[in-house]
N, C-alpha and C positions, 0 to 999 in steps of 0.2 A: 495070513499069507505074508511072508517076509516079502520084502521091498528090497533090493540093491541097487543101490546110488553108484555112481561114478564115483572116481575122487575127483574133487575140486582143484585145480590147478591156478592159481590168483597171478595175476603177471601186474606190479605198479612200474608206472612209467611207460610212455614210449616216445622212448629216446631210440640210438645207435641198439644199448644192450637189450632193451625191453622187445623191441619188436623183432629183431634177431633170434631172440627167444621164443614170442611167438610163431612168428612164421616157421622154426626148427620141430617146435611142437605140433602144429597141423601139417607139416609134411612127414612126421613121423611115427606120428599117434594115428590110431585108428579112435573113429571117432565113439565109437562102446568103450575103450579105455581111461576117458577122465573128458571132464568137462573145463574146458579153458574162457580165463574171462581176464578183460583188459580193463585196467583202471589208468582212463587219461584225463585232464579237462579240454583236452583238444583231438578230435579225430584224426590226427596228422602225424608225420613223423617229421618232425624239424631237422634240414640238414646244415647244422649251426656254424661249420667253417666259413660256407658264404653267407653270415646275414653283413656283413659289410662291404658286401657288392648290393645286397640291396639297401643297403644307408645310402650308399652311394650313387642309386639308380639304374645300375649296370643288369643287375636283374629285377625283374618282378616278383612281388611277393611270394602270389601261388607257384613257382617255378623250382622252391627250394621247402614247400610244403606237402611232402608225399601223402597225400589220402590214403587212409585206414579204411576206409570202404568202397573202394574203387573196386574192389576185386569180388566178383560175385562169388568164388569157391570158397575162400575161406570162411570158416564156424563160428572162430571165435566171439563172446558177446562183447561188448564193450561197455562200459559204464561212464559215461560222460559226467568226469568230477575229479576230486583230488583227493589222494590217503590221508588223511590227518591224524592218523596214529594209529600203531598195529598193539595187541593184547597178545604175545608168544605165547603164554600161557592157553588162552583161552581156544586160540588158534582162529583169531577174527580181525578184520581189518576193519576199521572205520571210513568211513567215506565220505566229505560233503560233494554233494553233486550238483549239477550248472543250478536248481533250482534252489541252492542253499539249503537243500533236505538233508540231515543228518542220517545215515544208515549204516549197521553193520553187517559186512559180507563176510561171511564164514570162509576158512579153505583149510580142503589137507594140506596143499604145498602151497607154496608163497615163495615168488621173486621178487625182491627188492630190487628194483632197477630207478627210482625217484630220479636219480641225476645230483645236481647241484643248483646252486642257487648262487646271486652273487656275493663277492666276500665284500662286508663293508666292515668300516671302523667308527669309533667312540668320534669323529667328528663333527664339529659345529657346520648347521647345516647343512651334512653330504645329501644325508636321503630325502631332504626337504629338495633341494637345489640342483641334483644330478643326477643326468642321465643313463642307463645302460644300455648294456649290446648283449643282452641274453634272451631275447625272446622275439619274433616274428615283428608281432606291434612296436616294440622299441626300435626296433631298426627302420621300421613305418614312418615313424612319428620322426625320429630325428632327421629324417631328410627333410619330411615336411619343415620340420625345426631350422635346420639351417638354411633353406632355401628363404625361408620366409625372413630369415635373418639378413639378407644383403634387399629381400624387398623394403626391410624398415629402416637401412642404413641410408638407401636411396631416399627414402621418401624424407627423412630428419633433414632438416638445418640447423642442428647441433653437433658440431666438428666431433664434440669428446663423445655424446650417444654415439654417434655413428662406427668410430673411432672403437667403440665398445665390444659394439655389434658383430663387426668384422674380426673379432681377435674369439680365439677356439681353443680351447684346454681339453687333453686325452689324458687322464691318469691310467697308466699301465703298460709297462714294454712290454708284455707277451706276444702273441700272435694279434689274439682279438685287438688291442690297443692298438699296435703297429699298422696292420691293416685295417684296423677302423680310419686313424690318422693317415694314410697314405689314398685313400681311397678317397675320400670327404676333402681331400686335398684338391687333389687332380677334379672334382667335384665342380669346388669355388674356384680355382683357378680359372675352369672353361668356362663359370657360369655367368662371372664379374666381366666378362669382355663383352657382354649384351646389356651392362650397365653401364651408360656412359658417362656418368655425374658420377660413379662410383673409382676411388685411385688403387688400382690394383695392386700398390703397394701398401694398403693397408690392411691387406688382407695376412691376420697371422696367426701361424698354428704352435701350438706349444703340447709336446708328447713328454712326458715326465714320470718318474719310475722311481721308486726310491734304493732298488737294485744299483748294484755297480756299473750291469752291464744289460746292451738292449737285445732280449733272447739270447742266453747263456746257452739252450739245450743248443745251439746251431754252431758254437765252437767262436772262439776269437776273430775269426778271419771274417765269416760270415756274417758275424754282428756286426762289424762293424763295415763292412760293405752296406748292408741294410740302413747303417746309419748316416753313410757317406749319401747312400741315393735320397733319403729323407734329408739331409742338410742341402741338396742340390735343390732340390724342389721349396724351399725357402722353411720349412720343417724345425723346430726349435728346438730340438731334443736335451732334454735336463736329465741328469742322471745322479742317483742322489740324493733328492729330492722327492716331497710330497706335498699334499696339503692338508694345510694347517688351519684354513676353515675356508665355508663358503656362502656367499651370498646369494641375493637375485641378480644382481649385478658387478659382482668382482668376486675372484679368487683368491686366496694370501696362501703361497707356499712355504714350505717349511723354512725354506734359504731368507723368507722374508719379502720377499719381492709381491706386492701387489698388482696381480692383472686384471683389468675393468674386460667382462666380457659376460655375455649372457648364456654361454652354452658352455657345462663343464660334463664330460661324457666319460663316465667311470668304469672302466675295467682290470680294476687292479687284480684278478685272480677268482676264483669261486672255492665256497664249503659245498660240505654235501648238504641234499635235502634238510630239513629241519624234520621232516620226518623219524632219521634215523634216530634223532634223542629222546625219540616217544617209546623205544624199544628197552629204553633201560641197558642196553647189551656195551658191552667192551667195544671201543675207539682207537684207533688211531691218526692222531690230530685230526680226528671230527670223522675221519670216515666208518662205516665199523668193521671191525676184524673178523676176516673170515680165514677159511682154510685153503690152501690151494685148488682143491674141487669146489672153494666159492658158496662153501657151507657155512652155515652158522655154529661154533662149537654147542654143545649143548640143546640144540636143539634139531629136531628131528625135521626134515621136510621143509628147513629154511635157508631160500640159497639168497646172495645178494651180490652185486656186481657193480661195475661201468666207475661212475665220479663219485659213488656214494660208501662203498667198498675198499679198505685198504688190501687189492688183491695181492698175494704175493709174487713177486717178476721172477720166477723160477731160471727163466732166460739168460738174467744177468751173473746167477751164480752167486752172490752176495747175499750175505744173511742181513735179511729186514727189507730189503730192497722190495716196494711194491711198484705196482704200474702205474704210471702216469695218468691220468684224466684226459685221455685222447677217447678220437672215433674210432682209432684202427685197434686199439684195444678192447673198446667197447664193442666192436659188433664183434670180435673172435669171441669176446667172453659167452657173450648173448647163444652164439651159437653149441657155445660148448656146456652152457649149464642147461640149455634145452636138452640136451643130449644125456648130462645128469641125471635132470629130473625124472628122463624116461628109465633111465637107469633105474633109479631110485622104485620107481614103479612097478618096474619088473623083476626087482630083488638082485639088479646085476652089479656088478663094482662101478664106483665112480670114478672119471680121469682124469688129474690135475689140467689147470690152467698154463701151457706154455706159447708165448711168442714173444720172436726177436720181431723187435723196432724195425720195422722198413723205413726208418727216415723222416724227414720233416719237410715241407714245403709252407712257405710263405709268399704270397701273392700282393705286390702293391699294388698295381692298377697300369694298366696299361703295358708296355713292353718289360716294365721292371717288377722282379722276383729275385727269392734266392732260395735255395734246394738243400738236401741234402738225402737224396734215396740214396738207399743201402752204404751211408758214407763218402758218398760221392759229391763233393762239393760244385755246385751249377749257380752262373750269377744269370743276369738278363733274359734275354726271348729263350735259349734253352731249359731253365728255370724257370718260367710263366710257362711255355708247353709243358715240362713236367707236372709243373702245379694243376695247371686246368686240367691234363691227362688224368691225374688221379683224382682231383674230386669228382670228374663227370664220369669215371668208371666207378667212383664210390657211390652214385646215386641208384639208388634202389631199384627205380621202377624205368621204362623204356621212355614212356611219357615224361616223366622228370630230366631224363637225358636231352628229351629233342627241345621242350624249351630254354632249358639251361645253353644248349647249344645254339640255338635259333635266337636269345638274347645277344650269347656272345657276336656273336655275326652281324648280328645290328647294330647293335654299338660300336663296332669294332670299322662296317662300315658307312652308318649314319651319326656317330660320336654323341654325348650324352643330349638328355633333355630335361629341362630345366620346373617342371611342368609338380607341382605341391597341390594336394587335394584340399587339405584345408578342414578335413571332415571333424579334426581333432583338436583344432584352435584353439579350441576354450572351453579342454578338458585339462584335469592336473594329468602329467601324466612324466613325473618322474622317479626315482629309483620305489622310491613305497609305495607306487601304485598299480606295479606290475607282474612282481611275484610273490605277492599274497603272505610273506613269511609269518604275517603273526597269525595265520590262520589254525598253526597246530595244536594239538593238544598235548598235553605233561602226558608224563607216563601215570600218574596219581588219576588223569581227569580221563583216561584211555580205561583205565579199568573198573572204573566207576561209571561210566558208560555203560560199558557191556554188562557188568552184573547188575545195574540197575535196572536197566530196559531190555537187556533178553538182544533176541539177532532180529534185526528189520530186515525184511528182503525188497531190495529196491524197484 
């Protein structure tokens, strides 16, 4: 008696693109049509614009962590673990999962949705010594970090430790660097005036970019409004510059200048996953090259999207021109290769990838922001209402709205609190210890894998 299987529908990541994906899928598919399965190491959907309100205390963790199983309807299974290299060929995905079991899962279709990871360089001591702003726990820990940092300036009678303690290094003018450094600003400022052995002028922050200019996408004017409100707020902005190595206790920038400090918090930019190098497949600058329907050339039933994908920006009109590593690209993509893939399934045509850029918003903390929906340039409270308006319309779920909102409210009328758990003290816990990069597999050790041991079912 023949047996008919479903097709297998493989979704890695859930980011913006990934679960956009799935959720497109179970509201589309009937459930006798294919069988859908999530590979994440985290049940969550991370909404990564604010994790620098939660560095900076303004919100709470679980507030900007959407649960993947919150919702009793949805089907999809979940695999709690990470892709470690896919076999096009073989048509299998490898997988280590939370219990460090190595497995491989089969699929007819596969979305690449992994994301990125952050972009480091050949420097002395970066990944030994520095911190980032890409993931839930690092934005955890570095509050705990800095707060804990004005408890040990306090507690020293060493002018120059103290002196140390108190001085803050951001590499990266993006968004993330900006408002990491604006936020963790307005932070230490409110925090040191409940220190009173501590001189409030010692408090100093150093934002540094080796770019010309601080957030180019927001246009001359804007940046440098941005940069005028960060020089007010006493903000050190170096442009220019980078660094040239780093220690436990001092930084050496490119320009040569030594600053003694024990927190340097790195967001100069991100690659794609480390996964995608496992696929062997064409790149551009690291992402890999798909088609405007977000195909893989070549290969049949493989779509890939969001930070990891160089999609093409039809939009702009420009030949080569791909989309940006945003959320608002990522979840239209997510929605639209759900859409594909059904396509795909049902023998129908597939529909390129188009959208125009609705804008940019940048959020520093407090009254001050600066905008730019649909080209409209906005500084101040107009500007921070646009900003918070659209990321708490971007949040997924009803529940994620009301504490993001019910945060903002509190803070806004009982102002920060200063209050470090401490759970993490006296764990390593900077850039190498947080997103796993050497966990991959070559594409050589991907296919020796699968032909050696057959398909594991997890």
């Amino acid at each position: 008696m023949d047996t008919v299987t479903r097709p297998r529908i493989l979704v890695v990541g859930a980011g913006f693109a990934g679960v956009e994906c799935v959720r497109r899928l179970e509201r589309k598919l009937a459930p006798d049509e294919a069988g859908v399965t999530l590979v994440t190491p985290f049940a969550y959907q991370l909404y990564l614009p604010l994790l620098p309100q939660v560095a900076s205390g303004v919100l709470t963790p679980q507030s900007i962590a959407l649960s993947l199983r919150r919702s009793k309807k949805y089907r999809t299974r979940i695999i709690p673990g990470g892709a470690i290299g896919v076999d096009l060929k073989a048509k299998v995905c490898v997988v280590r999962t939370i219990t460090d079991k190595i497995v491989n899962e089969p699929y007819d279709y596969i979305v690449l949705a992994p994301g990125s990871v952050t972009r480091t360089f050949d420097i002395p001591g970066l990944t030994e010594h520095a911190f980032g702003m890409k993931t839930l726990a690092e934005a955890a820990y570095i509050r705990d970090h800095v707060i804990s940092q004005l408890d040990l300036a306090d507690a020293s009678d060493d002018p120059v430790e103290r002196a140390a303690r108190l001085q803050f290094v951001v590499v990266g003018g993006g968004y993330a660097g900006t408002e990491t450094a604006a936020c963790l600003q307005r932070l230490t400022h409110a925090a040191v005036q409940r220190y009173p052995r501590l001189d409030p002028g010692l408090i100093k922050w150093h934002l540094i970019d080796i770019a010309p200019k601080l957030m180019p996408e927001l246009g001359d004017k804007l940046g440098r409004s941005a940069q005028e409100i960060l020089k007010r707020r006493g903000i050190e902005v170096s442009l220019g510059v980078s660094i040239d190595k780093a220690g436990p206790e001092e930084v050496t920038f490119t320009d040569g200048r030594v600053v003694p400090t024990h927190t340097l918090i790195w967001t100069a930019g991100v690659v794609a996953s480390p996964l995608i190098a496992t696929l062997g497949a064409e790149t551009v600058k690291g992402r890999l090259a798909v088609t405007a329907e977000m195909c893989l050339p070549g290969h049949d039933g493989v779509f890939a999207l969001g930070d990891s994908a160089a999609v093409p920006d039809l939009a702009k009109g420009q030949e080569g021109a791909v989309c940006p590593p945003t959320a608002q690209h990522a979840m239209r993509q997510g929605r639209k290769v759900g859409d594909n893939v059904i396509a795909a399934l049902r023998g129908q045509p597939l529909q390129p990838y188009v959208h125009k850029d609705l804008g940019l918003v940048v959020d520093l903390g407090g009254k001050d922001a600066v905008s730019k929906p649909l080209g409209v340039e906005l500084r101040g409270v107009p500007a921070q209402a646009v900003a918070r308006g659209y990321h708490w319309s971007a949040l997924r779920t009803n529940v994620a709205k009301t504490r993001v909102m019910t945060n903002w409210l509190l803070n806004a009328v009982a102002g920060d609190d200063f209050v470090r758990t401490g759970f993490q003290a006296r764990k390593p816990a900077r850039l190498k210890d947080f997103e796993y990069t050497d966990s991959y597999l070559t594409p050589e050790q991907v296919r020796a894998r699968v032909e050696g041991t057959g398909v594991d079912q997890p």
